[in-house]
N, C-alpha and C positions, 0 to 999 in steps of 0.2 A: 873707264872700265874698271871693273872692280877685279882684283886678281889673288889667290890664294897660293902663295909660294912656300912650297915645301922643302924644308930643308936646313940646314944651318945656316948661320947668317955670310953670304956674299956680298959684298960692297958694291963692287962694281955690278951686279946686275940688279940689283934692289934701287943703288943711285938711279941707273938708266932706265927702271921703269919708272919709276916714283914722280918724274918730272913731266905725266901724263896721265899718271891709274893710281889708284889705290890699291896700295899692297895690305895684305895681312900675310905675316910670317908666323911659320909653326913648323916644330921640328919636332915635337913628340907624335907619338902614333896618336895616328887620327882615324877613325871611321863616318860612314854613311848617318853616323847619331850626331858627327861633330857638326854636320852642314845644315842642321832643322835649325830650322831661324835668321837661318843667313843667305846671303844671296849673293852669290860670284859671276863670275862673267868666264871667268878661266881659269885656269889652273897649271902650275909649274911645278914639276917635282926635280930638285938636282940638289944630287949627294944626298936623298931622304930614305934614312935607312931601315924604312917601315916599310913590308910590302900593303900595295892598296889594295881593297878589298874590290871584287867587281861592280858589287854595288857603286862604290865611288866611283869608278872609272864612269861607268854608266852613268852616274848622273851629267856629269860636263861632255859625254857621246866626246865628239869631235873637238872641244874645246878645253883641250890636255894636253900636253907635252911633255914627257920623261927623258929630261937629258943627262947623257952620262959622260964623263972625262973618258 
């Protein structure tokens, strides 16, 4: 699974996906223009201190997760 984690960098949950999906990390603000040409499967936002636009959210519908401390 290909997965786009938002946020600064975390050890421990980047370790524990990385050993099954493909991650790409991004911590600067992103929009709906950043995802033309790419292709994800899911999406993780923790501790990413851009709000997402709806566009974004909308594109992953159900396959998004915003977790917060």
């Amino acid at each position: 699974m290909r997965i786009l984690y938002l946020g600064p960098h975390n050890t421990k949950i980047i370790s524990f996906l990385k050993t099954k999906h493909h991650i790409t990390r991004e911590e600067r603000e992103t929009g709906i223009s950043y995802l033309q040409g790419k292709e994800y499967d899911f999406a993780i936002s923790f501790r990413y201190e851009h709000k997402l636009e709806k566009e974004f959210i909308d594109y992953f519908g159900s396959k998004i997760i915003n977790l917060h401390i």
